[in-house]
VEXPAMI-977138 format. One line per 8 residues: number of its first residue (from 1); their letters; for each residue y, z, x of N, C-alpha, C. Coordinates in nm, 3 decimals. Atoms other than C-alpha are relative to their C-alpha. Layout:
NUM = A = Y/Z/X/Y/Z/X/Y/Z/X; ...
***
This chain:
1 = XXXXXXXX = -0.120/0.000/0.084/0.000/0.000/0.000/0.125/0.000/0.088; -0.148/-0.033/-0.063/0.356/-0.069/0.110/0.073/0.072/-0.036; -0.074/-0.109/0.032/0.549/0.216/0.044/0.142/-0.064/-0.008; -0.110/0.087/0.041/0.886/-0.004/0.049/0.004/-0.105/-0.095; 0.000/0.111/0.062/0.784/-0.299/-0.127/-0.010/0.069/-0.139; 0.026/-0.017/0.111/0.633/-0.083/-0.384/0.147/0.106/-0.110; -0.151/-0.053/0.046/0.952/0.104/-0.417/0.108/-0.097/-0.070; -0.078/0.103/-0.020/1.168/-0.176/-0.419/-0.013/-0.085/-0.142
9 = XXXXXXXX = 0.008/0.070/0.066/0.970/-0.325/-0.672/0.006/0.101/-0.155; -0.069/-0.062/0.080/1.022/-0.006/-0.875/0.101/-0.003/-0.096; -0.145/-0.031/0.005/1.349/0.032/-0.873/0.042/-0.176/-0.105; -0.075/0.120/0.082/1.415/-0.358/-1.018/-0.063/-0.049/-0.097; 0.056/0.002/0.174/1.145/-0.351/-1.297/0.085/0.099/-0.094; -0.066/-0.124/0.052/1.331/-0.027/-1.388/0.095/-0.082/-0.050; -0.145/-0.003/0.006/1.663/-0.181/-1.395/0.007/-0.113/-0.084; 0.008/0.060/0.091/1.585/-0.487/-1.550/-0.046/0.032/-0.141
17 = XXXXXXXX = 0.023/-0.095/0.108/1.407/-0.310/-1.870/0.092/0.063/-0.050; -0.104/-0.061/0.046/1.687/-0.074/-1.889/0.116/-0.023/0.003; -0.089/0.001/0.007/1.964/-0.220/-1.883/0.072/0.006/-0.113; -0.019/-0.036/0.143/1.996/-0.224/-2.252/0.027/0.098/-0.049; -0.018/-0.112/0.059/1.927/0.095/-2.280/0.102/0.067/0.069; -0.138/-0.044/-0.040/2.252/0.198/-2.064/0.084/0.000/-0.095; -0.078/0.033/0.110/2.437/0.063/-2.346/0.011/0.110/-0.104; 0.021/-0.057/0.137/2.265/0.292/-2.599/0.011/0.169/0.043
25 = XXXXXXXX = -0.013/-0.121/-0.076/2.288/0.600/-2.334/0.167/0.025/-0.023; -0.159/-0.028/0.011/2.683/0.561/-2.344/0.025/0.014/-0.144; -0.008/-0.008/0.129/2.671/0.530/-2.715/-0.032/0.141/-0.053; 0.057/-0.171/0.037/2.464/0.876/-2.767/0.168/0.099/0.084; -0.076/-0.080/-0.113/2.709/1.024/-2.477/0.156/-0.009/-0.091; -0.151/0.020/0.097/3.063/0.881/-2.676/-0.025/0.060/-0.144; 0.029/-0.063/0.130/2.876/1.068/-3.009/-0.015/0.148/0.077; -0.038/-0.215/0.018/2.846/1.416/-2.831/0.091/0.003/0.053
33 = XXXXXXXX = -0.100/-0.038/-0.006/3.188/1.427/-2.750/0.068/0.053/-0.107; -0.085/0.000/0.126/3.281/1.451/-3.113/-0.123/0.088/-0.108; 0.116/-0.079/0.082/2.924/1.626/-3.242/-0.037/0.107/0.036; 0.066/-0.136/-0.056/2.855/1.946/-3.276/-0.124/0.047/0.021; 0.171/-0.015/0.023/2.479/1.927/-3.294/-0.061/-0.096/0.157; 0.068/0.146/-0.098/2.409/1.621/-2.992/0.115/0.052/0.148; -0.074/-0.039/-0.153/2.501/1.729/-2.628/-0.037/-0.082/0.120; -0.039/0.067/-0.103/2.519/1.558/-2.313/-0.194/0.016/0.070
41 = XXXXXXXX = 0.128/-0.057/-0.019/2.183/1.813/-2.237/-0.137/-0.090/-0.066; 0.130/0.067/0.106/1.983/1.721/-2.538/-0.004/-0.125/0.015; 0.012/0.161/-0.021/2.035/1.314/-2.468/-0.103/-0.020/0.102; 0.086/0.109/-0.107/1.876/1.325/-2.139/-0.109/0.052/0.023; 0.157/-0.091/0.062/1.573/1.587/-2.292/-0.031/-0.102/-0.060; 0.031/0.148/0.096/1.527/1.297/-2.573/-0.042/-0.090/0.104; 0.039/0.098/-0.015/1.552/1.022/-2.357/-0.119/0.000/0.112; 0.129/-0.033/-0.088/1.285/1.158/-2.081/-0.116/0.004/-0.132
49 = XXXXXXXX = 0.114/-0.046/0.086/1.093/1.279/-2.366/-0.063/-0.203/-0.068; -0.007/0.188/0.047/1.115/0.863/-2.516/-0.085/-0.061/0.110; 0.070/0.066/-0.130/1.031/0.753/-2.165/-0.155/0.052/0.037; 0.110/-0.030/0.004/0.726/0.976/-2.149/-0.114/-0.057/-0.102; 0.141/0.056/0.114/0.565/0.825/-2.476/-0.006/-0.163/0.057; 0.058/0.138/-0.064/0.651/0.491/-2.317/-0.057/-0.075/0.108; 0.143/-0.001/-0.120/0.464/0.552/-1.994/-0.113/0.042/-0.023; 0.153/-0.021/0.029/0.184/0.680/-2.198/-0.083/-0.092/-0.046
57 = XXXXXXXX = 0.068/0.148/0.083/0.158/0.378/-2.426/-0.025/-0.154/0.131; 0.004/0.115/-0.080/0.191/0.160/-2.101/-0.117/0.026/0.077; 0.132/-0.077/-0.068/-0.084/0.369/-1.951/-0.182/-0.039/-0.073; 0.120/0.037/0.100/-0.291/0.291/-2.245/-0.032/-0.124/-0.015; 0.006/0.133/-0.001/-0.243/-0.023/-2.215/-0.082/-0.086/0.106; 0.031/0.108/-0.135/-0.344/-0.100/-1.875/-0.134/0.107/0.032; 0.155/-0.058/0.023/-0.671/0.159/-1.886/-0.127/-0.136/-0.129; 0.057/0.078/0.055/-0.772/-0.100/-2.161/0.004/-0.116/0.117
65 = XXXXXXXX = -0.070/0.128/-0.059/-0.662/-0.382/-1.932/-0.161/0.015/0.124; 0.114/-0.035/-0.072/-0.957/-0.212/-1.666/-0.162/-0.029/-0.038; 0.148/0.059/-0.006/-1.250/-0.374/-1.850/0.003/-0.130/-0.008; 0.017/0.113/-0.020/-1.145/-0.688/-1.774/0.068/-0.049/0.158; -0.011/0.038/-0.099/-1.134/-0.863/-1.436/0.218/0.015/0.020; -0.165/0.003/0.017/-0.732/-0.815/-1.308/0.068/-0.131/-0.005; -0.085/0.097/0.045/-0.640/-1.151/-1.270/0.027/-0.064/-0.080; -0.028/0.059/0.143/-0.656/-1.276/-1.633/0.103/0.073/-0.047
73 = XXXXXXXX = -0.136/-0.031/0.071/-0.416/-1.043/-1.694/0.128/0.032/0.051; -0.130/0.060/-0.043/-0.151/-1.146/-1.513/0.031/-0.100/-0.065; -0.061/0.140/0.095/-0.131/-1.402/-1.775/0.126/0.068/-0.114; -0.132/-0.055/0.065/0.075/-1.115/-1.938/0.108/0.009/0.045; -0.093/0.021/-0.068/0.313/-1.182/-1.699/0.062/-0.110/-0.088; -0.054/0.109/0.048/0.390/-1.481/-1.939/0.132/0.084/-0.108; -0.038/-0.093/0.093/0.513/-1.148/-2.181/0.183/0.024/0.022; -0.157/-0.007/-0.017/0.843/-1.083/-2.016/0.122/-0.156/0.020
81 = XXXXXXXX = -0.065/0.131/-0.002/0.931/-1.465/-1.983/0.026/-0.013/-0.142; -0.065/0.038/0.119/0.945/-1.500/-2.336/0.055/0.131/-0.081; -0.113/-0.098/0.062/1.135/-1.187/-2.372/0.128/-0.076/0.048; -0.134/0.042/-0.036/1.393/-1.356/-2.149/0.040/-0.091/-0.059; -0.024/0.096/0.049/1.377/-1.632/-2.378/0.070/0.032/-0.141; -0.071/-0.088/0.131/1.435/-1.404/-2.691/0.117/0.066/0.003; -0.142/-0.066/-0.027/1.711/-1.245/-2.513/0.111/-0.122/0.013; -0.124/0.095/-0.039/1.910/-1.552/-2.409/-0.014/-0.036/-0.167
89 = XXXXXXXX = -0.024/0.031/0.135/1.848/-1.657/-2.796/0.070/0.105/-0.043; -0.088/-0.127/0.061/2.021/-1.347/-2.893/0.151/-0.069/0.028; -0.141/0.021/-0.070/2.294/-1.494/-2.682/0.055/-0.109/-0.060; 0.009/0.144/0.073/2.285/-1.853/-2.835/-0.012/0.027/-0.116; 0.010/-0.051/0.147/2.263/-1.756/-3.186/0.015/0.131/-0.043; -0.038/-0.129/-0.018/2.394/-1.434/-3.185/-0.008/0.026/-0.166; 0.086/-0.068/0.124/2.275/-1.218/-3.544/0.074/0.125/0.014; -0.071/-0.125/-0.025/2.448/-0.905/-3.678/-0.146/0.091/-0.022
97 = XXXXXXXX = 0.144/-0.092/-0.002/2.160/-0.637/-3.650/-0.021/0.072/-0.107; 0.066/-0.075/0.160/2.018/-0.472/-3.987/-0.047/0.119/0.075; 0.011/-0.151/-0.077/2.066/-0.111/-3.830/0.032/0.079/-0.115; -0.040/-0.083/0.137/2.171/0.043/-4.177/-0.124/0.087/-0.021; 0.110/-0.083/0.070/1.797/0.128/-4.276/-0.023/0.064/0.112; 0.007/-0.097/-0.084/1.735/0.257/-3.931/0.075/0.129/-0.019; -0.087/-0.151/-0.052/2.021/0.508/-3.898/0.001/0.058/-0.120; -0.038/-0.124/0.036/2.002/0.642/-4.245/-0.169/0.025/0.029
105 = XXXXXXXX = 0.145/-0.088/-0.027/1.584/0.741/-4.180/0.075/0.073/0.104; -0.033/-0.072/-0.137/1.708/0.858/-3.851/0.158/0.152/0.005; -0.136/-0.100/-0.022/2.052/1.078/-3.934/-0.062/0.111/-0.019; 0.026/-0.108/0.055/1.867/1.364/-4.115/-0.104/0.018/0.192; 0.056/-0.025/-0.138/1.668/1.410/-3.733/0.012/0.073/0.102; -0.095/-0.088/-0.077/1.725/1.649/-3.525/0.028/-0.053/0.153; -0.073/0.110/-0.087/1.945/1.506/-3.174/-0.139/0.020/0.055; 0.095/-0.006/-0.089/1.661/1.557/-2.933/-0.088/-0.126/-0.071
113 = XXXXXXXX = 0.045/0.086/0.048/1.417/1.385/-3.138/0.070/-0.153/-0.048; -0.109/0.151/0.032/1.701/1.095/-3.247/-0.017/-0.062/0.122; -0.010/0.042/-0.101/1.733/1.027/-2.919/-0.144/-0.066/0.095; 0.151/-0.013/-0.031/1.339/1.027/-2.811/-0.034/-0.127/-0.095; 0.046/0.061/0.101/1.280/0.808/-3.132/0.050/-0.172/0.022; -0.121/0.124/0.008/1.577/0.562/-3.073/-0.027/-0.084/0.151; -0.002/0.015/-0.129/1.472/0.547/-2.675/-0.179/-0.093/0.022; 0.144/0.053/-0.014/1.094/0.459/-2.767/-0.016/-0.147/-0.069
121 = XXXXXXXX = 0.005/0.132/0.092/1.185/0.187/-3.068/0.099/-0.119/0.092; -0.067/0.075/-0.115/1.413/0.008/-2.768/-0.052/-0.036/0.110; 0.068/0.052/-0.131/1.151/0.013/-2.527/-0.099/-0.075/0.017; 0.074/0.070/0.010/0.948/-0.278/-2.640/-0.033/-0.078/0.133; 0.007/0.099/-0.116/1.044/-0.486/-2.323/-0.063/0.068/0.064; 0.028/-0.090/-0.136/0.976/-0.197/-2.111/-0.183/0.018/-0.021; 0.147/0.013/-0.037/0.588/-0.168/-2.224/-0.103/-0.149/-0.014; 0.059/0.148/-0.007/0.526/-0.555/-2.235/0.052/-0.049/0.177
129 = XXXXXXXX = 0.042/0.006/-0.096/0.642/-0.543/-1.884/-0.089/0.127/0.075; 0.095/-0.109/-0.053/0.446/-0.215/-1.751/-0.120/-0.033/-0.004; 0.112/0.052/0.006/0.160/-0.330/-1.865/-0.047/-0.057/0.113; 0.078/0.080/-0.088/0.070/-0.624/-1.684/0.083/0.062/0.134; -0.039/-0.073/-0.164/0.267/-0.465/-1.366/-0.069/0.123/0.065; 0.113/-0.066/-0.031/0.054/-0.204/-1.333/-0.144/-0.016/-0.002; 0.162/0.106/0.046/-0.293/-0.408/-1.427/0.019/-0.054/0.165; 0.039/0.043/-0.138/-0.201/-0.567/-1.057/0.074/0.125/0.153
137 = XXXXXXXX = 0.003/-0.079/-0.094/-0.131/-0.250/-0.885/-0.096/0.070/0.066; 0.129/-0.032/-0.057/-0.345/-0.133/-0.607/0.013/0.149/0.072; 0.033/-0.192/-0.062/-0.419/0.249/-0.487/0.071/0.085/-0.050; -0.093/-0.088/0.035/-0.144/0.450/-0.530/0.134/-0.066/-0.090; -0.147/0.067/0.054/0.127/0.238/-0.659/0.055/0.024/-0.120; -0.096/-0.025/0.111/0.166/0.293/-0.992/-0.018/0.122/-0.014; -0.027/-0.161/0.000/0.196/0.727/-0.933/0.125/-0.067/0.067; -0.145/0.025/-0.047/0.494/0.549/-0.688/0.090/-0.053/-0.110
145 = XXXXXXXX = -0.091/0.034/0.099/0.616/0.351/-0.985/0.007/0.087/-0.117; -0.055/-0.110/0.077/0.638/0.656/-1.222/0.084/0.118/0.028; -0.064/-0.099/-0.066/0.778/0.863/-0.982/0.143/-0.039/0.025; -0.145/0.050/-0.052/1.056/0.634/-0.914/0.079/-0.034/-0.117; -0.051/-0.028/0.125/1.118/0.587/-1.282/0.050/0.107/-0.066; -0.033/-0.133/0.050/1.145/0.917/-1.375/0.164/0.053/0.116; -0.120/0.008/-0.075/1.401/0.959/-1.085/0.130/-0.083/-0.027; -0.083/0.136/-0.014/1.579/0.616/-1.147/0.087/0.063/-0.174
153 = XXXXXXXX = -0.022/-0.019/0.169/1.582/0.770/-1.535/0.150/0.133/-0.006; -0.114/-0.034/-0.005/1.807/1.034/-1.454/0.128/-0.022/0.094; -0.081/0.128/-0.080/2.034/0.823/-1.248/0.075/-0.047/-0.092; -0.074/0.097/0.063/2.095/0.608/-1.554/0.080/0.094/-0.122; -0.056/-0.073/0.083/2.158/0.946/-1.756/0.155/-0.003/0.076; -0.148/-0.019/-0.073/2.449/1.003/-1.517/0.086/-0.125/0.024; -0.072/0.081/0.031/2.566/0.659/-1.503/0.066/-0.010/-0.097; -0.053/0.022/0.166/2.600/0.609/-1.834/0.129/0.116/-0.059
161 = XXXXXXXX = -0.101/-0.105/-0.015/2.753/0.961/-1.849/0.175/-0.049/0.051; -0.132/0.059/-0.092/3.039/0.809/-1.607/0.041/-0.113/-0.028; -0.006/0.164/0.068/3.034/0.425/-1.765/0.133/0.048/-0.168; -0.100/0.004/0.155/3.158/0.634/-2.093/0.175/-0.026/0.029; -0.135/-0.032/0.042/3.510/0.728/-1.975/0.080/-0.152/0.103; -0.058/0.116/-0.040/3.529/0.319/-1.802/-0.015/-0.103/-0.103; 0.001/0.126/0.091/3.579/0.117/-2.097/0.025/-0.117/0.003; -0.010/0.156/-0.057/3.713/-0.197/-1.941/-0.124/-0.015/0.061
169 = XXXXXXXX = 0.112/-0.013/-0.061/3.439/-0.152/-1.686/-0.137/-0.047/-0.080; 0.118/0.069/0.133/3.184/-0.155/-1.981/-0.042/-0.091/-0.065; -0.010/0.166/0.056/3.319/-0.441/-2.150/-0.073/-0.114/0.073; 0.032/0.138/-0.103/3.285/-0.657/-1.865/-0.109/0.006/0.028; 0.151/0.016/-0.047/2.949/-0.573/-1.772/-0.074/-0.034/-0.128; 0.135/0.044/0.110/2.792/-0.576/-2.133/0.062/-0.111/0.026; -0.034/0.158/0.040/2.981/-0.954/-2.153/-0.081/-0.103/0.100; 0.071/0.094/-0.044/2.837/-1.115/-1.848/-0.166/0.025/0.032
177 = XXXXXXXX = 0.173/-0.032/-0.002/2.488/-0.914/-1.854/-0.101/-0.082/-0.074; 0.032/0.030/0.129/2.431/-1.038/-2.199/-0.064/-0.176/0.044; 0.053/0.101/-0.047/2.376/-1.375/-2.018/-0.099/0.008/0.172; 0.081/-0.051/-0.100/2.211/-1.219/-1.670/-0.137/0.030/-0.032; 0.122/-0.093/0.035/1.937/-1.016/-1.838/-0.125/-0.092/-0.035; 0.122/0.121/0.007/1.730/-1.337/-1.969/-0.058/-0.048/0.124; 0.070/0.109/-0.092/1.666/-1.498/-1.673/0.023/0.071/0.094; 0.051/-0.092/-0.106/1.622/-1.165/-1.485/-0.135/0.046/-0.040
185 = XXXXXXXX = 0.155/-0.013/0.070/1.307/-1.104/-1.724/-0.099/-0.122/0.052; 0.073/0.109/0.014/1.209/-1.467/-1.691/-0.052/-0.018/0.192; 0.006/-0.026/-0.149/1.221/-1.411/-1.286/-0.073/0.108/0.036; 0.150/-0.106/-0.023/0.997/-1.078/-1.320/-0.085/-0.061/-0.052; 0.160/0.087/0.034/0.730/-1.271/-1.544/-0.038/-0.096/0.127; 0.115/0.116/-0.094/0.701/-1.544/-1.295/-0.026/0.084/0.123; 0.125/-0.173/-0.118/0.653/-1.204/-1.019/-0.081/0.004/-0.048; 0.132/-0.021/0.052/0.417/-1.103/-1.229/-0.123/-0.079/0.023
193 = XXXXXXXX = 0.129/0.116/0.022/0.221/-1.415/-1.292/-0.066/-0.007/0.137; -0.004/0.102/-0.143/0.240/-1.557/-0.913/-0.072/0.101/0.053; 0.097/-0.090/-0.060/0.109/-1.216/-0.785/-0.108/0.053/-0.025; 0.094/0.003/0.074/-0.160/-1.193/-1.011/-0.109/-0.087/0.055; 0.099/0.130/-0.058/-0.319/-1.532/-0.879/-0.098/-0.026/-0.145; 0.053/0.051/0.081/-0.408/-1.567/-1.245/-0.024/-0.175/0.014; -0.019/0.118/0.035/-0.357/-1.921/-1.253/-0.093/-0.076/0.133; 0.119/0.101/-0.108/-0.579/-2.055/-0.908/-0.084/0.070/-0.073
201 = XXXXXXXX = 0.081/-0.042/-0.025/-0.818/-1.833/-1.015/-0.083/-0.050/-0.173; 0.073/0.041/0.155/-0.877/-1.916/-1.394/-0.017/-0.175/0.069; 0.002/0.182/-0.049/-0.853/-2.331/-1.235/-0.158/0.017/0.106; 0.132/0.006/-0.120/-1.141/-2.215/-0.970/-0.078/0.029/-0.121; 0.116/-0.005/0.069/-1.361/-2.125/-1.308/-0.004/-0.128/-0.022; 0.010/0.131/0.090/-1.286/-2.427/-1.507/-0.080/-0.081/0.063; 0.052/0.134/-0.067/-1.359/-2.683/-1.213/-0.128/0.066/0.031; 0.163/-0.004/-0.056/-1.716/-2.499/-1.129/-0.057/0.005/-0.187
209 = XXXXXXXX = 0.071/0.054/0.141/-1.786/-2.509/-1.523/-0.013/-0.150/-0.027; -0.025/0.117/0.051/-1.669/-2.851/-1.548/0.023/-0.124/0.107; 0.024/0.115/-0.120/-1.716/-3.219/-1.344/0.118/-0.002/-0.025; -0.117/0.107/-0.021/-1.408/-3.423/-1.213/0.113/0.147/0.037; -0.133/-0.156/-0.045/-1.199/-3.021/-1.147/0.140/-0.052/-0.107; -0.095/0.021/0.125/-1.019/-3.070/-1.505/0.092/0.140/0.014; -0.055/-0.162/0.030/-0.908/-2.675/-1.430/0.197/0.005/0.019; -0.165/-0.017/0.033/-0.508/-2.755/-1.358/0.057/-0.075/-0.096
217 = XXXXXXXX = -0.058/0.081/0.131/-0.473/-3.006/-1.618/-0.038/0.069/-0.124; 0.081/-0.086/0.129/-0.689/-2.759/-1.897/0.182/0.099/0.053; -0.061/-0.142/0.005/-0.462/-2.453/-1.768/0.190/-0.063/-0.048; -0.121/0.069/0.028/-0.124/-2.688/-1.764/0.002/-0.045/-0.153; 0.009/-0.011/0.199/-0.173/-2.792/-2.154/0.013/0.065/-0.048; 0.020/-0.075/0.081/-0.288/-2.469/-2.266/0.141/0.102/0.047; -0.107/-0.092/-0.044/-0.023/-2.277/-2.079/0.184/-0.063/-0.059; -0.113/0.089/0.083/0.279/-2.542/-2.211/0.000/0.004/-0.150
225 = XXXXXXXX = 0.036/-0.030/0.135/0.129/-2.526/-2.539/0.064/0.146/-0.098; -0.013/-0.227/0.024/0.146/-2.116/-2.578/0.116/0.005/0.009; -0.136/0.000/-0.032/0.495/-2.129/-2.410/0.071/-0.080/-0.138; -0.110/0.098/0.049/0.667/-2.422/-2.626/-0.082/0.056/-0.152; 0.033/-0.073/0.117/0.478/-2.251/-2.933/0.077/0.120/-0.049; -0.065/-0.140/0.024/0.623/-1.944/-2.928/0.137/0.012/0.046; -0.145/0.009/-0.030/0.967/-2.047/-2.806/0.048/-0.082/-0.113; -0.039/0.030/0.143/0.959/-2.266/-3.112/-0.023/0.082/-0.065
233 = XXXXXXXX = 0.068/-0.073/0.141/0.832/-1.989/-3.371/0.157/0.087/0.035; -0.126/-0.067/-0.036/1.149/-1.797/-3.196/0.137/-0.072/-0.037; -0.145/0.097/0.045/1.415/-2.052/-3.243/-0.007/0.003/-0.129; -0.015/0.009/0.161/1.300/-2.109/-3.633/0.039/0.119/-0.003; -0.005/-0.137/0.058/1.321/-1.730/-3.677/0.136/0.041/0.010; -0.109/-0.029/-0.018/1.625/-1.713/-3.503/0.124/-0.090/-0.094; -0.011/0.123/0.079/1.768/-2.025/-3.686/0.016/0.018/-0.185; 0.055/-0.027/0.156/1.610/-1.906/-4.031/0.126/0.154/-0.011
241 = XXXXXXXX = -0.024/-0.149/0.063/1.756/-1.528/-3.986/0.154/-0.072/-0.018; -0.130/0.016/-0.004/2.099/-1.674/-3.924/0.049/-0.091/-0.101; -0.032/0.036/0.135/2.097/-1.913/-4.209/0.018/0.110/-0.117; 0.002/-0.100/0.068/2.026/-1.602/-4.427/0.119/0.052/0.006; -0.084/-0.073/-0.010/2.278/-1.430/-4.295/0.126/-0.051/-0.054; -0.100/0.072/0.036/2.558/-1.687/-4.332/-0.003/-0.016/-0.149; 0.011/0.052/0.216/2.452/-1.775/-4.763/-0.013/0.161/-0.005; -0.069/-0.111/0.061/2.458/-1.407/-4.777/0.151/0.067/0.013
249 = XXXXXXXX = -0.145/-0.018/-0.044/2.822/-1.380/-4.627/0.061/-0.071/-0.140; -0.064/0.144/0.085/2.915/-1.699/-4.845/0.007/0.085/-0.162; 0.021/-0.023/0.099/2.783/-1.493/-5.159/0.053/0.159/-0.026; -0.101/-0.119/0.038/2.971/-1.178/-5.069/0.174/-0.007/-0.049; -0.102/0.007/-0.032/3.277/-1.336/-5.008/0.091/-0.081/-0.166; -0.076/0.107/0.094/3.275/-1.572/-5.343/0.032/0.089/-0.116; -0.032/-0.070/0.124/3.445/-1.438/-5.644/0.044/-0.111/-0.103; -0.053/0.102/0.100/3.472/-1.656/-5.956/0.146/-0.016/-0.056
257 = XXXXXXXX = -0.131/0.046/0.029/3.766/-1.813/-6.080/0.065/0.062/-0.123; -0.070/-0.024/0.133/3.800/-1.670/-6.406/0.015/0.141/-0.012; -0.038/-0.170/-0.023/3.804/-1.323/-6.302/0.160/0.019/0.115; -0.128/-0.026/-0.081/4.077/-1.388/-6.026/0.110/-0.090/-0.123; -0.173/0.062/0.112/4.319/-1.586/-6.349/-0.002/0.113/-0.068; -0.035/-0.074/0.150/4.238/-1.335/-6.605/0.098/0.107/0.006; -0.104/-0.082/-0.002/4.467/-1.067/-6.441/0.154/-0.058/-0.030; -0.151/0.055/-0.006/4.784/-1.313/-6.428/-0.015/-0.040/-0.137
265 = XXXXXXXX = -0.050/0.088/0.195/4.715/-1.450/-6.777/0.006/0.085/-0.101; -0.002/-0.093/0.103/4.683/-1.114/-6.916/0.179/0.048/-0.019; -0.083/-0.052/-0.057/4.997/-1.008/-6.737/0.141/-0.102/-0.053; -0.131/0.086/0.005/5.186/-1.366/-6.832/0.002/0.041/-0.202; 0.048/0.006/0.189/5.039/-1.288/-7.261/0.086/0.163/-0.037; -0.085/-0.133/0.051/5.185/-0.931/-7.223/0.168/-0.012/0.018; -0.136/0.022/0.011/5.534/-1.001/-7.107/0.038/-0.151/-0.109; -0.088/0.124/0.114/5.599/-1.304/-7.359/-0.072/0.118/-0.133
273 = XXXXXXXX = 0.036/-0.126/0.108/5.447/-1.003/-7.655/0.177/0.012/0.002; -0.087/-0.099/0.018/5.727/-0.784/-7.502/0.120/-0.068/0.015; -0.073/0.122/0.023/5.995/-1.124/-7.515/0.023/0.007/-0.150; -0.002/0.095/0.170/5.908/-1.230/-7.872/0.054/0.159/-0.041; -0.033/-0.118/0.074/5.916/-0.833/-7.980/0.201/0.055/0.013; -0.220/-0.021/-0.068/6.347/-0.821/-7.811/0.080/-0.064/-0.051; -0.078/0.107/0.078/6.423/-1.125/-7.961/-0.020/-0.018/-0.143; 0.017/0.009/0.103/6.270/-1.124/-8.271/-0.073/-0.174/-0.017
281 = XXXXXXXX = 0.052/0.114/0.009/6.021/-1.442/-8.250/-0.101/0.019/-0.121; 0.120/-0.009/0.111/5.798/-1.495/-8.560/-0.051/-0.130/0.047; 0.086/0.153/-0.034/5.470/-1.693/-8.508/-0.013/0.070/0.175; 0.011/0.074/-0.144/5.474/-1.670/-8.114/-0.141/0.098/0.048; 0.131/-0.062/-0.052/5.119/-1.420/-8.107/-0.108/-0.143/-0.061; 0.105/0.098/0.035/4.947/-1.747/-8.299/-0.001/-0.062/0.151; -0.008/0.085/-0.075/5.115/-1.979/-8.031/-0.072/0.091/0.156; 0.078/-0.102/-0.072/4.991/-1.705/-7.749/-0.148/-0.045/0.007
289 = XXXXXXXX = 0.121/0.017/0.016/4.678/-1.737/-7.900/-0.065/-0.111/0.010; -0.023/0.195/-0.025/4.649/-2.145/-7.880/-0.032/0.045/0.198; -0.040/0.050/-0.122/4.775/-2.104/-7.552/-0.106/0.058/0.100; 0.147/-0.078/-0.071/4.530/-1.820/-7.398/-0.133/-0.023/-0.025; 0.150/0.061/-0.004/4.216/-1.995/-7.530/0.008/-0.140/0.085; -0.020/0.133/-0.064/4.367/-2.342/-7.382/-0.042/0.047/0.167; -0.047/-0.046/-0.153/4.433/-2.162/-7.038/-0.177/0.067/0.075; 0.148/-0.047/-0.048/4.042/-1.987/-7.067/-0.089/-0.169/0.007
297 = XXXXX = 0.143/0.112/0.001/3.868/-2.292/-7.149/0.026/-0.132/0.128; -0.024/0.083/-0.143/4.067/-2.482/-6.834/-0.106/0.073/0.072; 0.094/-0.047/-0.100/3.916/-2.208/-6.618/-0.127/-0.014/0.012; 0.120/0.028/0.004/3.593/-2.262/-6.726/-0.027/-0.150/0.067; 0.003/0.140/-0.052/3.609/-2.639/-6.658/0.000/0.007/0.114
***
């Protein structure tokens, strides 16, 4: 084991994964300034406590991963490439987030747990890469890569801590991250993959199963296939949610026509009343009446 490399390689799975969650660390941190229940303490109890269920579930993941040969599953290395692909679509079709039903389940919660809850439902990326990154670790390495997480973790408590009171600072980094972060995922999957040796090694079965060594043209199909499958099922979705979103804007925003006249025509039928009643007009509630069915049955038209 390299004790640097494996560090090294720590430290920038860490950082890629979490960078998101910096965002949501300054967010908790700018709410206990103003809450009497959510403290600075309890955030970075929660979010260890979050991080512990998501090194357990990544743990569980890659103990399953141990009854099968390791280099097939470096094909989950393909996992964080099409996160980076889901992330840059975030960026390209940008979607307002349906966080309403979350936060009211979540308000009645007590902070510790909010925080733990909110830190585990955010860390999807983080156990679709752990996984296969630990599936090709050898001896000791992944006790080094939990050790350096857990370290790196309160690091980002105290960043974030210090990020709160730089709000320009903030800005600028969520704005050009928001385009960084894809194709820093899509640059750990192909780590992943490449150090795996999935890909010679599934091509060395094929060609001893099969005459003429069909194994890079089989793996090139099926691997283009999977990819451009699921980067299309992502675009419709993304595509589809954002149509939704827009015909439900369109249908908040429309108000019919005969509800925005009926105030002015009530308003023009009452001052000619209180006219005819000053002057003494006989007849002019018939003509009124003529006139305010003429004026409804335009609107309708």
């Amino acid at each position: 084991m390299q004790f640097g490399k494996s560090v090294g390689t720590a430290c920038s799975t860490f950082a890629i994964t979490n960078i998101d969650d910096l965002f949501v660390l300054v967010t908790f941190f700018a709410e206990a300034t103003t809450s009497a229940t959510l403290s600075p303490l309890k955030i970075t109890i929660g979010q260890y406590l979050g991080f512990t269920i998501i090194v357990i579930i990544s743990m569980i993941g890659f103990g399953l991963s141990l009854a099968l040969p390791s280099e097939p599953i470096g094909f989950l290395g393909l996992l964080p490439i099409l996160l980076g692909v889901w992330k840059l679509l975030e960026v390209v079709f940008p979607t307002e987030e349906e966080e309403e039903a979350g936060k009211s389940r979540i308000a009645g919660m007590k902070s510790i747990f909010k925080v733990s809850v909110i830190t585990v439902m955010n860390g999807g990326d983080n156990i679709g890469t752990y996984v296969p990154l630990f599936s090709q670790a050898k001896g000791a390495e992944i006790a080094v890569y939990v050790v350096v997480y857990y370290i790196l973790l309160g690091v980002w408590c105290f960043a974030a801590w210090l990020l709160m009171g730089q709000k320009h600072v903030l800005r600028l980094v969520e704005k050009y991250m928001n385009w960084v972060i894809p194709f820093l995922y899509v640059g750990l999957g192909i780590y992943i993959t490449v150090k795996s040796d999935c890909y010679p090694w599934s091509i060395e079965h094929i060609d001893n199963q099969f005459l003429g060594n069909p194994g890079k043209t089989i793996i090139a199909i099926v691997s283009a296939a999977v990819l451009l499958a699921a980067i299309g099922a992502m675009i419709w979705f993304k595509l589809w949610k954002r149509a939704q979103q827009l015909a439900q804007q369109m249908t908040d925003v429309e108000v019919p026509l005969d509800e925005n006249a009926r105030p002015s025509l009530d308003r023009a039928v009452n001052d000619a009343h209180a006219e005819s009643d000053a002057i003494g007009i006989v007849g002019v509630d018939d003509i009124l009446l003529v006139d305010d069915t003429l004026c409804r049955g335009g609107n309708k038209n």
